[in-house]
C-alpha positions in Angstrom: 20.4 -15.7 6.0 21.3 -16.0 9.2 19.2 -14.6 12.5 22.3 -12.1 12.9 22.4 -11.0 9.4 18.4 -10.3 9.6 18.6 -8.3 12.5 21.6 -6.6 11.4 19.9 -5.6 8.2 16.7 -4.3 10.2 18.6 -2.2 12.7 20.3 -0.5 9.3 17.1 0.0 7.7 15.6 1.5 11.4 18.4 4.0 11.8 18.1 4.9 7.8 15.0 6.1 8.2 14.9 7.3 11.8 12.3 5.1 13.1 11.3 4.2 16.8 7.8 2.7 17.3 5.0 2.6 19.8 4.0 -0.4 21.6 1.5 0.2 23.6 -2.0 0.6 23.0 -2.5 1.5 26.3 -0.1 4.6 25.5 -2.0 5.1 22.0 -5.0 5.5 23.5 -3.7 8.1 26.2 -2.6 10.2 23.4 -5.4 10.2 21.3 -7.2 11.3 24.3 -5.1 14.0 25.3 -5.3 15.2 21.7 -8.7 15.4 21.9 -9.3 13.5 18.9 -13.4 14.0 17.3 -15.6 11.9 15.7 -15.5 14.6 13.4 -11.5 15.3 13.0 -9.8 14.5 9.9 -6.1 13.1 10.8 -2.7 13.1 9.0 -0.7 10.7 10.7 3.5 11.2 9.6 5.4 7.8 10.0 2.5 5.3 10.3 5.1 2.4 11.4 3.7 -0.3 12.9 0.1 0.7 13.4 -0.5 1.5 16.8 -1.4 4.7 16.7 -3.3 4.4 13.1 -5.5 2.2 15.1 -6.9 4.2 18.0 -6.6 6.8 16.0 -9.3 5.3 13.4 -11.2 4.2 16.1 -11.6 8.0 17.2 -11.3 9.9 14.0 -13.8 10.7 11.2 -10.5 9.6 9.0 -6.9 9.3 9.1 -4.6 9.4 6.5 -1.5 7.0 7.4 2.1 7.6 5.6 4.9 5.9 5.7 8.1 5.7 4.0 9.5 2.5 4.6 8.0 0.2 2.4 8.0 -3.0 4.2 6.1 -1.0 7.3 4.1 0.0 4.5 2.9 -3.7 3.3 2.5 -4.7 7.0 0.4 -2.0 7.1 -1.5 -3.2 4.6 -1.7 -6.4 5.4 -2.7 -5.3 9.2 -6.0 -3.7 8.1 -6.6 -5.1 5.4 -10.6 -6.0 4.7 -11.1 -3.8 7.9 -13.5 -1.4 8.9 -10.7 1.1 9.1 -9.5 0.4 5.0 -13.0 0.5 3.8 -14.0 4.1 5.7 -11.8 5.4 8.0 -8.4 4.9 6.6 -6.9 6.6 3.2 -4.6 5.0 0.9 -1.3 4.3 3.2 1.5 6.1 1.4 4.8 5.1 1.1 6.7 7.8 0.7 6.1 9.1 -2.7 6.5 13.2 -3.6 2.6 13.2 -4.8 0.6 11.0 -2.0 -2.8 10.1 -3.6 -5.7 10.9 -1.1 -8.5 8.9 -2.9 
């Protein structure tokens, strides 16, 4: 397939599900901050996407749960943290995008 077609098929999977991502970590950060984000705070975080935010958000967090519907977001995901601090304590099983999400 060629680079074209790739791309093609990404942008038609992006606008399927809606999805713009984050970048920055500097930005990430910001936000957590703003949000005031506790040690103690328990996080639900809608549209995980590329991890960014799941990041400083784990850093900050007691936990975060992390779904995402797309389900090649959701194996980079996976692949992204996993054997990390944040899969073994401070993230929840990363969803992706079932009716009944599993919290264990």
């Amino acid at each position: 397939m060629g680079a074209r077609r790739a791309r093609s098929l990404r942008d038609a999977r992006r606008r399927a599900y809606g999805q713009n991502f984050l970048a920055s970590r500097a930005i990430a950060a910001q936000l957590v901050r703003q949000a005031k984000v506790g040690r103690g705070d328990l996080v639900l975080e809608i549209g995980a996407g590329n991890g960014i935010l799941t990041a400083e958000l784990a850093r900050q967090a007691r936990r975060v749960f992390a779904v995402e519907i797309d389900p090649v977001w959701v194996a980079r995901l996976r692949e992204r943290f996993a054997g990390s601090a944040f899969e073994r304590g401070k993230l929840a099983r990363l969803q992706n995008g079932t009716r009944q999400p599993s919290f264990r």
